[in-house]
C-alpha positions in Angstrom: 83.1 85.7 109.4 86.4 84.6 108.0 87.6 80.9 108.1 90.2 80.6 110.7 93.7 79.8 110.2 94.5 76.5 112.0 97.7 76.5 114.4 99.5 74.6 117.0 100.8 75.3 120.3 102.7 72.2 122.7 103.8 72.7 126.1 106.5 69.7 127.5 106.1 69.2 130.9 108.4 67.3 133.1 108.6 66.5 137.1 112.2 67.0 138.0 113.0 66.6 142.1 109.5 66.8 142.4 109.0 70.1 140.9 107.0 70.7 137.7 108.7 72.6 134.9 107.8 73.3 131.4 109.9 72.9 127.9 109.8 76.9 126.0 111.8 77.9 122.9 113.4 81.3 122.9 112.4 82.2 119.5 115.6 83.6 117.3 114.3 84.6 114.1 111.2 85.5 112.4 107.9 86.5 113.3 107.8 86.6 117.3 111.5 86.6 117.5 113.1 88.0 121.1 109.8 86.3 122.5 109.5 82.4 124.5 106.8 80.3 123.6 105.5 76.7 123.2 106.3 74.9 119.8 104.1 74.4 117.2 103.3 76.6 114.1 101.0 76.5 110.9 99.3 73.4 110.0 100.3 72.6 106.4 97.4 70.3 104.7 99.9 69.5 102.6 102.3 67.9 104.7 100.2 67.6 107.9 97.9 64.2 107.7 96.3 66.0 110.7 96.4 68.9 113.4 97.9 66.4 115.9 100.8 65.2 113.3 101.0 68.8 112.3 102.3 69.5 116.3 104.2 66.2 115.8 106.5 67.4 113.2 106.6 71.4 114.6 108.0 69.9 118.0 110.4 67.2 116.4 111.9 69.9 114.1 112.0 73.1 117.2 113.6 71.4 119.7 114.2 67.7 119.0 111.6 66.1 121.5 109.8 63.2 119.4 106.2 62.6 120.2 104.4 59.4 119.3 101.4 59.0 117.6 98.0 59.5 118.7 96.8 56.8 121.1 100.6 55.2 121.0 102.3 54.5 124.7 104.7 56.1 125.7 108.1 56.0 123.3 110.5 57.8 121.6 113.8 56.0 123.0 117.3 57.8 123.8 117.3 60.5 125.3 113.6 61.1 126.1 110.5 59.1 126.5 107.1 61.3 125.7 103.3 60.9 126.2 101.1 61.1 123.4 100.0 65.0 123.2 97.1 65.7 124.6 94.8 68.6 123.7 94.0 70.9 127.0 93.0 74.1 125.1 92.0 76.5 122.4 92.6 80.1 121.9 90.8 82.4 118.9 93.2 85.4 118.2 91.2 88.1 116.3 93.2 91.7 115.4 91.5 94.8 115.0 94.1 96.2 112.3 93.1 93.0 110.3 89.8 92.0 110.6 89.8 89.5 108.3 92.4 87.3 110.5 91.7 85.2 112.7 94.3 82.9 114.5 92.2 78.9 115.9 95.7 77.6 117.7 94.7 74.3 119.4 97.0 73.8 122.7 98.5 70.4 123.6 100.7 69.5 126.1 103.0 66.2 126.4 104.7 64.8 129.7 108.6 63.7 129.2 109.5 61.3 131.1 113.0 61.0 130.7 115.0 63.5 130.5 118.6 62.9 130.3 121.7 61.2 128.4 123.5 58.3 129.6 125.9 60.9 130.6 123.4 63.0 132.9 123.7 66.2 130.6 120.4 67.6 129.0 119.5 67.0 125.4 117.6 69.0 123.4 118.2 70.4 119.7 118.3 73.4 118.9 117.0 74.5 115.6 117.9 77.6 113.6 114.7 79.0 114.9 114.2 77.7 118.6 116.3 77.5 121.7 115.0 75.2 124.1 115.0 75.5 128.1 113.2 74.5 130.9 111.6 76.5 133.3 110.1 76.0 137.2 106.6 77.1 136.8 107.9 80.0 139.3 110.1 81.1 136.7 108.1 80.9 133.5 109.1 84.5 131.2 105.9 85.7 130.9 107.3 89.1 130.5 109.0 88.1 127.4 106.1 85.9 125.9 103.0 87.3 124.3 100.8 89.9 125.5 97.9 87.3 125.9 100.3 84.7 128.1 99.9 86.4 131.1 95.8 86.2 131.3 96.1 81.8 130.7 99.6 80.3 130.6 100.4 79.9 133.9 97.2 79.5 135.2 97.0 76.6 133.0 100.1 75.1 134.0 99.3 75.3 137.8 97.1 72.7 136.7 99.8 70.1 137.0 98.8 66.7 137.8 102.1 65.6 138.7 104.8 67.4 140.8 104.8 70.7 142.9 103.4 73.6 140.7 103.0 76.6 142.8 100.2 78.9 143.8 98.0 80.7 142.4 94.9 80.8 140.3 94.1 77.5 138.2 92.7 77.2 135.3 92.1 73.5 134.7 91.5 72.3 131.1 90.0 71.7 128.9 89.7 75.9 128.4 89.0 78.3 125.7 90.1 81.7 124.6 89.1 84.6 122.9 92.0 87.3 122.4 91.3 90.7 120.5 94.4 92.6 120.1 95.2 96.0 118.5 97.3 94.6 115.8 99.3 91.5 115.2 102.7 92.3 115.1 105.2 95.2 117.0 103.6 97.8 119.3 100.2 96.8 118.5 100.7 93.0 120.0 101.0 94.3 122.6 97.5 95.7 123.4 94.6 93.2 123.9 91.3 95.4 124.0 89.3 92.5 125.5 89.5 88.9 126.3 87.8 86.0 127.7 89.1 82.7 128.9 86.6 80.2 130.2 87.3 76.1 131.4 84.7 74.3 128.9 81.6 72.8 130.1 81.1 69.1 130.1 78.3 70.0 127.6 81.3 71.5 125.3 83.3 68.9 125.6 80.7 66.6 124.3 79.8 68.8 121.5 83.4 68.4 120.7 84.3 71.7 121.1 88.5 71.1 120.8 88.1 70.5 117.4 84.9 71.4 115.8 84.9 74.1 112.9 84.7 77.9 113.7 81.0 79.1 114.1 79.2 76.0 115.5 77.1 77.1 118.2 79.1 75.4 120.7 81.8 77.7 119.7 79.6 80.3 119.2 78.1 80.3 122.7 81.5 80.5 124.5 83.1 83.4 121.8 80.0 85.7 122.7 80.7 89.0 124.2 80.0 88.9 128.0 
């Protein structure tokens, strides 16, 4: 089986009036372009010291929001304060048009917990590749995401340990997913021939299964066709 291609995916989260929304970029250019999503991207060993920093830097240049380091309090000054990111998933992307490919995006999500200037107006950067906005959970664009958003994202997100977050199904975290698509870009991304998204086990979690290499059995176990 071919070695995976490590990616990141972060999800800000906020409580604001005591509803729980979530930071997307609107991506303008490049692949997924005309789709929202989470920030992150490739992790580059030669500029990443690690998949966390590697989400660090993706998020900082996207949209503007700085993360501190792993294990740091809260920080991050004017305008926002962030948690540390926390890993909550891990999604396998596999593509039948190029079975040698195979997408490990490890999923973190941050809390902000401020949110504003000293003048009340939002603050967020905009890059030459992402537009940031927030949405109520209610009103998360899954029609305009990836194919594979619709079977995790907001189930995932209902999760919310802090503000009102809808109904619905949950899917607490940690979870894992397997996603086979048709192909990985146009028409064909948009046809997932099978799927399975699971909450890991305690037994998993132990095993270290957020960030253990592609094949170990505790991977192995939950990737296996039902």
């Amino acid at each position: 089986m071919a070695a995976p291609k490590v990616l990141t995916l972060v999800y800000l989260r906020r409580v604001r009036d005591g509803v729980s929304e979530v930071l997307l970029g609107y991506k303008k250019r490049g692949f997924g372009a005309g789709k929202w999503n989470g920030f992150g991207g490739k992790v580059d060993p030669e500029v990443d010291r690690s998949v966390y920093a590697s989400a660090q830097r993706e998020v900082l240049e996207e949209c503007g929001v700085v993360v501190p380091d792993e294990g740091a309090a809260a920080e991050g000054g004017r305008p926002y304060r962030c948690t540390p990111l926390e890993q909550v998933g891990r999604n396998f992307y596999l593509y039948d048009t190029l079975p040698s490919k195979i997408l490990d995006v490890r999923v973190y999500e941050a809390w902000v917990e401020e949110t504003a200037c000293a003048d009340g107006h939002e603050y967020l950067v905009e890059s030459d590749e992402m537009r940031p906005q927030w949405f109520r959970l209610d009103a998360v664009p899954v029609a305009a995401m990836w194919a594979d958003d619709v079977h995790w994202l907001e189930q995932y997100l209902r999760h919310a340990p802090r503000g009102a977050a809808g109904e619905g199904p949950v899917l607490q975290p940690p979870f894992l997913g397997r996603y086979y698509f048709r192909g990985h870009e146009g028409a064909p991304s948009e046809d997932i021939y099978r799927l399975k998204v699971v909450p890991a086990s305690p037994a998993h979690v132990v095993q270290g299964f957020l960030s253990c290499a592609y094949g170990d059995a505790c991977l192995e176990g939950m990737l296996a066709e039902a």
